[in-house]
Rosetta silent file (secondary structure, phi, psi, omega in degrees, C-alpha in Angstrom):
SEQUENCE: XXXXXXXXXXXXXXXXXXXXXXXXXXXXXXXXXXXXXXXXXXXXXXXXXXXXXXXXXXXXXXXXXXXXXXXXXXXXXXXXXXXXXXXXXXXXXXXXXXXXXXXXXXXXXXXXXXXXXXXXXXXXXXXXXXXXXXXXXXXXXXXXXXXXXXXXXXXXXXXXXXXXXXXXXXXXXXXXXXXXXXXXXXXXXXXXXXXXXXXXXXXXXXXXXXXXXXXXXXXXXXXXXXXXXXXXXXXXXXXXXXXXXXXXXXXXXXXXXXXX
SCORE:     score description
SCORE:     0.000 S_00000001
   1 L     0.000  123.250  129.085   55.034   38.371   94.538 S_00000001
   2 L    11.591  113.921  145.528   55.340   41.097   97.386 S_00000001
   3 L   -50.680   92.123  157.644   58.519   41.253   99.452 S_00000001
   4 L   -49.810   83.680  165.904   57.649   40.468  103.356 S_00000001
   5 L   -20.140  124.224  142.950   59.193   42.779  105.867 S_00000001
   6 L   -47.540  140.217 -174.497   60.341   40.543  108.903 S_00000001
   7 L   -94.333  124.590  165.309   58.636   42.049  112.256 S_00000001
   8 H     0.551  -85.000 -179.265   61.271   43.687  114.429 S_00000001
   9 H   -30.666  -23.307 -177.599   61.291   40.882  116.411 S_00000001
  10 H  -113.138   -7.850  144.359   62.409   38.262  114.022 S_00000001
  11 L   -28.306  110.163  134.499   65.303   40.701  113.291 S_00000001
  12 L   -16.881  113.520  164.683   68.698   38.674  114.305 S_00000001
  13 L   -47.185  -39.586 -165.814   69.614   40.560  117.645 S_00000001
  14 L   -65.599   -6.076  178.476   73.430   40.766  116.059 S_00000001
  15 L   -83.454  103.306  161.073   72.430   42.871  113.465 S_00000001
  16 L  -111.983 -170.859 -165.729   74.189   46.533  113.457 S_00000001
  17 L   -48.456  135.971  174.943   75.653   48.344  110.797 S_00000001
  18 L  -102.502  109.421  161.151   76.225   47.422  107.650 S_00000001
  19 L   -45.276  114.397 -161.989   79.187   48.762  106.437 S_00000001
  20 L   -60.064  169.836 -157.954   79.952   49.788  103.553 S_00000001
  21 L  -100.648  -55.637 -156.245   83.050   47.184  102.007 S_00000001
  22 L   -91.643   44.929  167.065   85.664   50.058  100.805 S_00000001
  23 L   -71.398  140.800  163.745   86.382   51.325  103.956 S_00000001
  24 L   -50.442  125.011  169.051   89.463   53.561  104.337 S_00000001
  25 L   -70.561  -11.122  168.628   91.833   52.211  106.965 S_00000001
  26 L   -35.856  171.936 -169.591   92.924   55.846  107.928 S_00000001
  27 L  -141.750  101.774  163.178   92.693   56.867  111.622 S_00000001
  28 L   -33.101  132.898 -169.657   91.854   60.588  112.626 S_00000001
  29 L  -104.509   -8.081  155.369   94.824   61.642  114.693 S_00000001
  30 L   -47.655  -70.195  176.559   92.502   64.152  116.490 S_00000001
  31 L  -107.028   -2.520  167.132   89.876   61.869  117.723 S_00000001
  32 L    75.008   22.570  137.370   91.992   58.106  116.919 S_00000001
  33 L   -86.871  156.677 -156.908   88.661   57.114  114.698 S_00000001
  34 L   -71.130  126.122 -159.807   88.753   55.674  111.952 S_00000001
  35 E   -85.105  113.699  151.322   87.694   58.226  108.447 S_00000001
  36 L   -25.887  165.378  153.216   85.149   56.383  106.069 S_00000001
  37 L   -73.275  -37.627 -174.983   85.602   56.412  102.606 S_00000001
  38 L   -80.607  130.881 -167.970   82.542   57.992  102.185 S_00000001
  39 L   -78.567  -35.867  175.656   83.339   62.061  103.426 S_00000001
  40 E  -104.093  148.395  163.522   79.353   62.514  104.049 S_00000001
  41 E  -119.558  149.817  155.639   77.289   60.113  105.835 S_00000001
  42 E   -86.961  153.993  173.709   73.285   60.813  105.292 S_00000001
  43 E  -111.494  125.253  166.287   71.008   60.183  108.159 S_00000001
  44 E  -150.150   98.684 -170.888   67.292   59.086  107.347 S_00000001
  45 E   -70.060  150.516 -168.878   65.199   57.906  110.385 S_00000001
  46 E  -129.638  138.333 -138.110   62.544   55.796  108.669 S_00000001
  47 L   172.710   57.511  175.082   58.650   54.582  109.481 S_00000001
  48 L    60.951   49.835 -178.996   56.622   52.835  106.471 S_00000001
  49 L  -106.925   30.364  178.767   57.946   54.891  103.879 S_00000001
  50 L   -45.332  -10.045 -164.850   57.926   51.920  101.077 S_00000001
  51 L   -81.871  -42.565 -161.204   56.155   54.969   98.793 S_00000001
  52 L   -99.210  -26.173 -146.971   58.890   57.525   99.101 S_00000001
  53 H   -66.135  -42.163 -165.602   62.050   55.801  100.199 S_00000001
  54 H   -80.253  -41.319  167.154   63.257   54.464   96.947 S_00000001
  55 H   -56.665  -67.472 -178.630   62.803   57.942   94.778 S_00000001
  56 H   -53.932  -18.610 -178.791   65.041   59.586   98.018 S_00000001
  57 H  -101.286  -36.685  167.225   67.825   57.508   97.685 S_00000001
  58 H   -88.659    6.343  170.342   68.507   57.392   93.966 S_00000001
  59 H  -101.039  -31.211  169.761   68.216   61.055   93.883 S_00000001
  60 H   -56.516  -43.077 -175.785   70.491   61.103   96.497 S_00000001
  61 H   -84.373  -23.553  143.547   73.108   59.261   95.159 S_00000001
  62 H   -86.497    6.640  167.193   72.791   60.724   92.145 S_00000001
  63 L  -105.350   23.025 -172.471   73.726   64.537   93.303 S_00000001
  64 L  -124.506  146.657  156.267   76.084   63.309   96.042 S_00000001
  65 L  -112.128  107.818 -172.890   79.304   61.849   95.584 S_00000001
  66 L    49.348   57.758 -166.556   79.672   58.635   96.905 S_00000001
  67 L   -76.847  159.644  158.950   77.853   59.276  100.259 S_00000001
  68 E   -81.151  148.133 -173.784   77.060   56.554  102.924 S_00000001
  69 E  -116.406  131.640 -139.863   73.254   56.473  103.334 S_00000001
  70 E  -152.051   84.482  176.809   72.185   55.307  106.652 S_00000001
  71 E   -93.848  129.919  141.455   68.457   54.401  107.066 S_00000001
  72 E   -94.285  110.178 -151.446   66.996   54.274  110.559 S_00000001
  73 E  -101.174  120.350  168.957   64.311   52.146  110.850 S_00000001
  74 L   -59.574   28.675 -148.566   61.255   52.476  113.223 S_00000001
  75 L    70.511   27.210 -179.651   59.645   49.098  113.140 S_00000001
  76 L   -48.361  135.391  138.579   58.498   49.318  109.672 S_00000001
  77 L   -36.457  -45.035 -158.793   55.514   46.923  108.369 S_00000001
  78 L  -100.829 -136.642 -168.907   55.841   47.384  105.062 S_00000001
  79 L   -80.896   -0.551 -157.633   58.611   47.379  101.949 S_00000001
  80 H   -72.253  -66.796 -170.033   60.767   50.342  103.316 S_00000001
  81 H   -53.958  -69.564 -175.968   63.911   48.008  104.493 S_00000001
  82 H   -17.482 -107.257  161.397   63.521   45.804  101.358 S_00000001
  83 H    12.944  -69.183  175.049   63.871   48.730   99.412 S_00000001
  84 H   -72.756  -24.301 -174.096   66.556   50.683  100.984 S_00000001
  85 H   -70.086  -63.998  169.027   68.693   47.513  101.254 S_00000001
  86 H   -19.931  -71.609 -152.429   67.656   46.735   97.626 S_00000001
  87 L  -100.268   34.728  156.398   69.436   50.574   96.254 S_00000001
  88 L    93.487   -2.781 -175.393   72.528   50.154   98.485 S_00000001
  89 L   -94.101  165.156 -171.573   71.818   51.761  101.412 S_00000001
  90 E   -84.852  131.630 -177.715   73.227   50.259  104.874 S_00000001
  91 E  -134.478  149.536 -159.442   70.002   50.110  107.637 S_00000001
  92 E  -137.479  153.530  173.957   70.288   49.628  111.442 S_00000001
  93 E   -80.775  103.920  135.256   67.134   48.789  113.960 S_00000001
  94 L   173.928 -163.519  -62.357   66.177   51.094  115.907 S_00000001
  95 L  -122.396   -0.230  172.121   65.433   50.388  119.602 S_00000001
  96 L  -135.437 -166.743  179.804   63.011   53.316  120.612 S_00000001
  97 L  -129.810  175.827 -178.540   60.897   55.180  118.669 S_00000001
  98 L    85.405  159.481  176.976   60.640   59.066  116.801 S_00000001
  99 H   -58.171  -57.660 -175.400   63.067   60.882  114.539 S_00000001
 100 H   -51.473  -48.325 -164.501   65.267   62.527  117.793 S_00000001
 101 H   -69.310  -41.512 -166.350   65.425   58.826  118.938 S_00000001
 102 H   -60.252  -45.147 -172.627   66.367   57.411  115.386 S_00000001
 103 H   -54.061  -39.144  177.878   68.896   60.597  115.253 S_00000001
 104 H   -36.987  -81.994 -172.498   70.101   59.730  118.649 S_00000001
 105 H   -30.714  -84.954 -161.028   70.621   56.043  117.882 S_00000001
 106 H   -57.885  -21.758  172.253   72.892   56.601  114.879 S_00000001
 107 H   -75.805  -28.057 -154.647   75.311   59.211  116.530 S_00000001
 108 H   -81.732  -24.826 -125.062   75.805   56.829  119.593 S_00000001
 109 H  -106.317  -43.203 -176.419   76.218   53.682  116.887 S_00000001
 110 L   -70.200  113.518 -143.071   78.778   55.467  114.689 S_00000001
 111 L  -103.010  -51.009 -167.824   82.287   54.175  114.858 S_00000001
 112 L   -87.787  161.006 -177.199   83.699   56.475  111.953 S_00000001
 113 E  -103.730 -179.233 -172.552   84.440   60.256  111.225 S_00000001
 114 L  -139.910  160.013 -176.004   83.206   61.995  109.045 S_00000001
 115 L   -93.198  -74.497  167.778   82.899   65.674  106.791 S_00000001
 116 E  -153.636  172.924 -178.661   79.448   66.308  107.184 S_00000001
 117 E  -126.495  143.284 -169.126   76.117   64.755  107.717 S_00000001
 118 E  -104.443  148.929 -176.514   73.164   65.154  105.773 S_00000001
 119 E  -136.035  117.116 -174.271   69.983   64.851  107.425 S_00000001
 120 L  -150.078  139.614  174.769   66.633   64.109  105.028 S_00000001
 121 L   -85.946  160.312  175.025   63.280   62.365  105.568 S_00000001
 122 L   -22.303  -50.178 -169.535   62.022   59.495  103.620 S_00000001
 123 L   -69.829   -2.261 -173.668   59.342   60.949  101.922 S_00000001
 124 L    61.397   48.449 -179.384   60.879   62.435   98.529 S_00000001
 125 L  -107.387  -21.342 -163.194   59.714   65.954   99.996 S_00000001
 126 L  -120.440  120.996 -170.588   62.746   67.283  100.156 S_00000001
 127 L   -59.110  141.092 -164.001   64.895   67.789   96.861 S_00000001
 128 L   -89.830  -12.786 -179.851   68.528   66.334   96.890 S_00000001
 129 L   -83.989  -10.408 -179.608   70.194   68.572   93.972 S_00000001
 130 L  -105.630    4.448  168.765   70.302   71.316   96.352 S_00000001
 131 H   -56.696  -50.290 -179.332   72.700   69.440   98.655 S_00000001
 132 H   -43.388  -63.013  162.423   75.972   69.647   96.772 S_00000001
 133 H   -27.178  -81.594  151.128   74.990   74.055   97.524 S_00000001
 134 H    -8.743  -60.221  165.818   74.755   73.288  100.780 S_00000001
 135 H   -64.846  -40.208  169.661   77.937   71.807  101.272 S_00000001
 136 H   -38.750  -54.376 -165.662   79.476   73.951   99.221 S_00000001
 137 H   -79.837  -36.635  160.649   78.838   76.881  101.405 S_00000001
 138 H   -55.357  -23.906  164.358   80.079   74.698  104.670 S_00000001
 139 H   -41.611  -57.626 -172.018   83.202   74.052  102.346 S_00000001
 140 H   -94.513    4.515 -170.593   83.715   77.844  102.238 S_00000001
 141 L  -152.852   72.594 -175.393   82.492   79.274  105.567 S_00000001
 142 L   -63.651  -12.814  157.475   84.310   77.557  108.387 S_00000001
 143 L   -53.799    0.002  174.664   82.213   79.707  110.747 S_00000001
 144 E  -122.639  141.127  165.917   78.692   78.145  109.804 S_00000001
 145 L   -91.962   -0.823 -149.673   77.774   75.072  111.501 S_00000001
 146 E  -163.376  123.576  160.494   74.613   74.038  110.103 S_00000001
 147 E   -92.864  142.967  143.277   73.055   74.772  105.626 S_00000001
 148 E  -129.046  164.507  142.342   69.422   74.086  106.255 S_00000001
 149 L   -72.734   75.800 -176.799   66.718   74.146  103.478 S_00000001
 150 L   -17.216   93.255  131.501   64.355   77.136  103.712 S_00000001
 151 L     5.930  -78.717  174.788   60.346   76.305  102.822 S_00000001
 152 L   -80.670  116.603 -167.134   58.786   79.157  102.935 S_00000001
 153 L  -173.515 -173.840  160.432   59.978   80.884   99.544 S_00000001
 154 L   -70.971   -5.692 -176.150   57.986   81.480   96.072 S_00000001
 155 L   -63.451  -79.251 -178.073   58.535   77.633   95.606 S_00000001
 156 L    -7.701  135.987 -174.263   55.949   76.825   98.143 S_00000001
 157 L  -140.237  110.579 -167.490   52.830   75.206   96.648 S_00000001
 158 L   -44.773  -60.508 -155.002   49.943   75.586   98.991 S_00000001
 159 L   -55.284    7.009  177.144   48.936   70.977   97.845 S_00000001
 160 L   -99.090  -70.797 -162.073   52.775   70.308   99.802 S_00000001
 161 L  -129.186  135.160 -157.690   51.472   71.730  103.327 S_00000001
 162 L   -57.855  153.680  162.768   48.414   71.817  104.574 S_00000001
 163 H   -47.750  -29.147 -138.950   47.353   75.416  105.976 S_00000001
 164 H  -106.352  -43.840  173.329   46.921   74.534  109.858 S_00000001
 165 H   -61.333  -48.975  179.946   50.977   73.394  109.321 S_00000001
 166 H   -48.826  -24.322 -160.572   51.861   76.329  107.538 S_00000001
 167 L  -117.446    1.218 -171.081   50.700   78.936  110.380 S_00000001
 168 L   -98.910  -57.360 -168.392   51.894   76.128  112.953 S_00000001
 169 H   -76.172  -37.252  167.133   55.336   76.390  111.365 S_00000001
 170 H   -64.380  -64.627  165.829   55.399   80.082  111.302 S_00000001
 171 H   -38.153  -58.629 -174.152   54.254   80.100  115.228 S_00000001
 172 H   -85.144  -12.898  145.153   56.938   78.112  116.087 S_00000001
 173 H   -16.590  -64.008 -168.305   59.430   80.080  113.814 S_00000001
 174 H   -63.345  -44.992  176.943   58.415   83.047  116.056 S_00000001
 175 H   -45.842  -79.866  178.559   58.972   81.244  119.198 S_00000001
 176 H   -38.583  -44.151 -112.584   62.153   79.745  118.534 S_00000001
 177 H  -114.655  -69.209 -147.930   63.266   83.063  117.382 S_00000001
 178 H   -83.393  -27.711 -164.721   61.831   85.083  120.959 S_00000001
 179 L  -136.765   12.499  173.199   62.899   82.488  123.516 S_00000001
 180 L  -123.935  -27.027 -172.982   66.219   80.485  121.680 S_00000001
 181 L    82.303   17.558 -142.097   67.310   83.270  120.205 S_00000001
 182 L  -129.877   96.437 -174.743   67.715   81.008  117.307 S_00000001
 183 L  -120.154  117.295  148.954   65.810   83.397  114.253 S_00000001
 184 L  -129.740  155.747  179.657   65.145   80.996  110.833 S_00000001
 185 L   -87.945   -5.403  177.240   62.647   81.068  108.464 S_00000001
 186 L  -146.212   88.792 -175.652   61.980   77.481  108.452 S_00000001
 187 L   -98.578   29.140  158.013   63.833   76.265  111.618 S_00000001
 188 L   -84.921  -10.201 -163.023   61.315   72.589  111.217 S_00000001
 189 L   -31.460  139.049  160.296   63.423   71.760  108.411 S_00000001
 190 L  -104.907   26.091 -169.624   63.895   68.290  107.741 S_00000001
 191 L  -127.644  110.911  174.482   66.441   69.065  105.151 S_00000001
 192 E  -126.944  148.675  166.492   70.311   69.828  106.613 S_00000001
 193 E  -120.423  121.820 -173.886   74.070   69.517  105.909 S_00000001
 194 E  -120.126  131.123  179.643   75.419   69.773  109.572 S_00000001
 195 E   -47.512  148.304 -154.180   79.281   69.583  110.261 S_00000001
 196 L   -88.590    6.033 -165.383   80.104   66.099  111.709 S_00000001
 197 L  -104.180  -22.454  164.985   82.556   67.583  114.433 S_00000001
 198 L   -86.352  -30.123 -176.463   79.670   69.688  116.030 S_00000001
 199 L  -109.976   18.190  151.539   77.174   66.409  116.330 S_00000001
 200 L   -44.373  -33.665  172.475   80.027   63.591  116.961 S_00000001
 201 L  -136.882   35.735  168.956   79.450   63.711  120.680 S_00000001
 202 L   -64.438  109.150  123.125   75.987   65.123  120.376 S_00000001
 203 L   -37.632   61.812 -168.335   73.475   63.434  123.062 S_00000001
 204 L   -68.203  154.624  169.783   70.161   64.826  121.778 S_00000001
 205 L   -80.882  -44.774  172.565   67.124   64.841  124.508 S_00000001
 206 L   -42.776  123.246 -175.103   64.700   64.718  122.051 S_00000001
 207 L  -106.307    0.095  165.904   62.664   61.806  121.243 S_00000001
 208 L  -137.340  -97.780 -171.354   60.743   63.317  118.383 S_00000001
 209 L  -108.945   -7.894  179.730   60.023   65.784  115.834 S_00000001
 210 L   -56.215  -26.565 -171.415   61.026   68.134  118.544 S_00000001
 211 H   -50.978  -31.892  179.812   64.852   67.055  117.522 S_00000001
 212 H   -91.101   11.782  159.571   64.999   69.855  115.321 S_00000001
 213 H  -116.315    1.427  140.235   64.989   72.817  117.665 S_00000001
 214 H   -95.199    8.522  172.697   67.282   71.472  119.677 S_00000001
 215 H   -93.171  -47.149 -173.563   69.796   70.559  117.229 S_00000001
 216 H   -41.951  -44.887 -163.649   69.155   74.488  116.087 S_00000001
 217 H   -78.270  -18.435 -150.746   70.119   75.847  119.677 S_00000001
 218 H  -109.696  -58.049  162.244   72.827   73.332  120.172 S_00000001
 219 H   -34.097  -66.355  156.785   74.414   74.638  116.612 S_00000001
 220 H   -18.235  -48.384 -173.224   74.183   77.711  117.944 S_00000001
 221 H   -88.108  -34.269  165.044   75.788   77.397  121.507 S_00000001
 222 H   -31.150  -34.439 -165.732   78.190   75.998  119.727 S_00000001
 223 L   115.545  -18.322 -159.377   79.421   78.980  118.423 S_00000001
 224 L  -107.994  146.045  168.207   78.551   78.111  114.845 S_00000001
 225 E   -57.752  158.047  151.384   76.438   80.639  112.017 S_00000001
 226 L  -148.641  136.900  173.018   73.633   78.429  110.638 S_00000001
 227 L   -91.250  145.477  136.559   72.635   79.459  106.782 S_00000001
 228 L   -85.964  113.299  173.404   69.277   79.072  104.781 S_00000001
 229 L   -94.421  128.464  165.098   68.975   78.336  101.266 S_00000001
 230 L   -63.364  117.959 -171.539   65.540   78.398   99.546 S_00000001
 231 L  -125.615  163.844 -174.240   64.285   75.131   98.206 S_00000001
 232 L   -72.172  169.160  179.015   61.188   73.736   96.665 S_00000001
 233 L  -133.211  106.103  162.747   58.611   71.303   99.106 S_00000001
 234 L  -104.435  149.007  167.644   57.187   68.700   97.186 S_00000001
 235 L   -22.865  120.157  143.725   54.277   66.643   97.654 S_00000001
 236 L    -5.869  141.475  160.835   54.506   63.542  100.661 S_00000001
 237 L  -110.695  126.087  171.510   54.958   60.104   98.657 S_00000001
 238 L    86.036 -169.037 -147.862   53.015   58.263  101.370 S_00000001
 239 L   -91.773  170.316  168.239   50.929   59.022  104.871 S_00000001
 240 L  -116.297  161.794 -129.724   51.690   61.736  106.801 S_00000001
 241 L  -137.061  -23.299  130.914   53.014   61.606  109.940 S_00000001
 242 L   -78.659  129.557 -170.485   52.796   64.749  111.915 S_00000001
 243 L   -84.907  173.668  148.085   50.038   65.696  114.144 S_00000001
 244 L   -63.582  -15.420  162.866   48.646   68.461  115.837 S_00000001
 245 L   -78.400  -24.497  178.906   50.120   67.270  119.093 S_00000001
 246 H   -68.136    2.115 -166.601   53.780   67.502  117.532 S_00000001
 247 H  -102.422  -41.849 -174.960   53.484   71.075  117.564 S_00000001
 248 H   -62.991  -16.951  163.870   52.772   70.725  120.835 S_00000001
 249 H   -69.771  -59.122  173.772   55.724   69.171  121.819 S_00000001
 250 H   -28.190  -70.821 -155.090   57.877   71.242  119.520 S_00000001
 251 H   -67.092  -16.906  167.626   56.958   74.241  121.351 S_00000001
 252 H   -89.581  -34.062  155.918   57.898   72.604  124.828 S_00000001
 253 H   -59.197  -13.527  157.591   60.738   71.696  123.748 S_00000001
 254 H   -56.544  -61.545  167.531   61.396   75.859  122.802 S_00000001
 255 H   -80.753    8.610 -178.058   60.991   76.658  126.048 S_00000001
 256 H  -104.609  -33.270  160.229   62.643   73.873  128.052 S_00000001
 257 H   -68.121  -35.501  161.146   65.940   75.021  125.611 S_00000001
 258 L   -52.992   -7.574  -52.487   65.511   78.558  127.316 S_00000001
 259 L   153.375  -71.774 -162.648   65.408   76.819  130.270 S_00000001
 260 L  -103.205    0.000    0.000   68.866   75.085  129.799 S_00000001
């Protein structure tokens, strides 16, 4: 028999994070919070991804060592909390909607420090074996703020993105590039390892898919390199979820960071 999501609503109000049990009691003597056990936390805002959700999490855990996984959940209908709860990860409600809002949510929510935070969607699109790389190279280059995972490569398999995205993605590349000053070859990523000391008292504006060219610019202002590695795109497990109107946002949010 089918596991029933509960509707948002029948969510316990008292429910925040679930914590992982083997917390450290250390205390940063920098910022007086308290360091996890886990040295990475992942972030993965979430939205009726029962298809994808479960494949992303056990790949995660197995090329990570001992990360906390954090799902942020949009209202989901379906199996996606079951699921995530199910393979260990900790999941919080929450209380607006879009990925910038989910991201949003979880920096103001977070009590603990951290190394670095990984940021990956739902969908099993984006492979998890190239993370450890990723980290590596923030390990070894305090001057980059931000690994992201490059797209656009020999990888690329026209059945992962549709054309009218590909040339979308490219457009806004070019943008970002001319008016942020911000030049990547996939600056849409949804795949990142970002240091947890540049987005600890981050306040993103973004309420949607828009989040990721302002987290690029804000890396940036920072002060910090941001690297690209090339990784594979695999097929969506489940619906897809950006429109033709996201772009349009995206690109107002390019210029409204030129702007600030």
């Amino acid at each position: 028999m089918a596991f029933i999501v509960p509707k948002t609503e029948e969510i316990s109000k008292g429910e925040e994070f679930l914590m992982m049990q083997n917390t450290i009691p250390a205390v940063n003597a920098l910022t007086g919070r308290k360091m996890h056990s886990s040295l990475d936390l992942v972030l993965m805002p979430a939205l009726n991804e029962e298809e994808g959700i479960g494949d992303t999490i056990i790949e995660l855990k197995k090329h990570m060592h001992n990360p906390q996984i954090l799902v942020i959940d949009g209202k989901s209908r379906d199996r996606t909390v079951y699921i995530a709860k199910k393979l260990g990860a900790n999941v919080i409600f929450q209380s607006g909607t879009g990925k910038g809002d989910a991201i949003d949510f979880a920096l103001r929510n977070s009590d603990s420090d951290y190394r670095y935070i990984v940021l990956t969607d739902a969908d099993c699109t984006y492979p998890a074996e190239f993370v450890p790389q990723m980290v590596k190279i923030l390990d070894e280059n305090p001057d980059v703020g931000m690994v992201s995972g490059n797209r656009f490569n020999s990888h690329l398999h026209k059945e992962a993105m549709a054309d009218a995205n590909y040339i979308g993605n490219r457009l806004l590349a070019i943008a970002g590039s001319l008016l942020n000053g911000v030049t990547m070859r996939d600056p849409l990523t949804g795949l990142r390892v970002i240091r947890w000391e540049i987005l600890r008292d981050w306040r993103p504006k973004s309420d949607g898919f828009d989040i990721e060219v302002e987290m690029n610019r804000f890396v940036r202002k920072k002060g910090y390199r941001i690297v690209e590695i090339e990784i594979p795109y695999r097929n969506r497990l489940g619906d897809k979820k950006l429109r033709l109107s996201h772009g349009f946002t995206i690109l107002k949010r390019i210029i409204a960071e030129r702007a600030g």
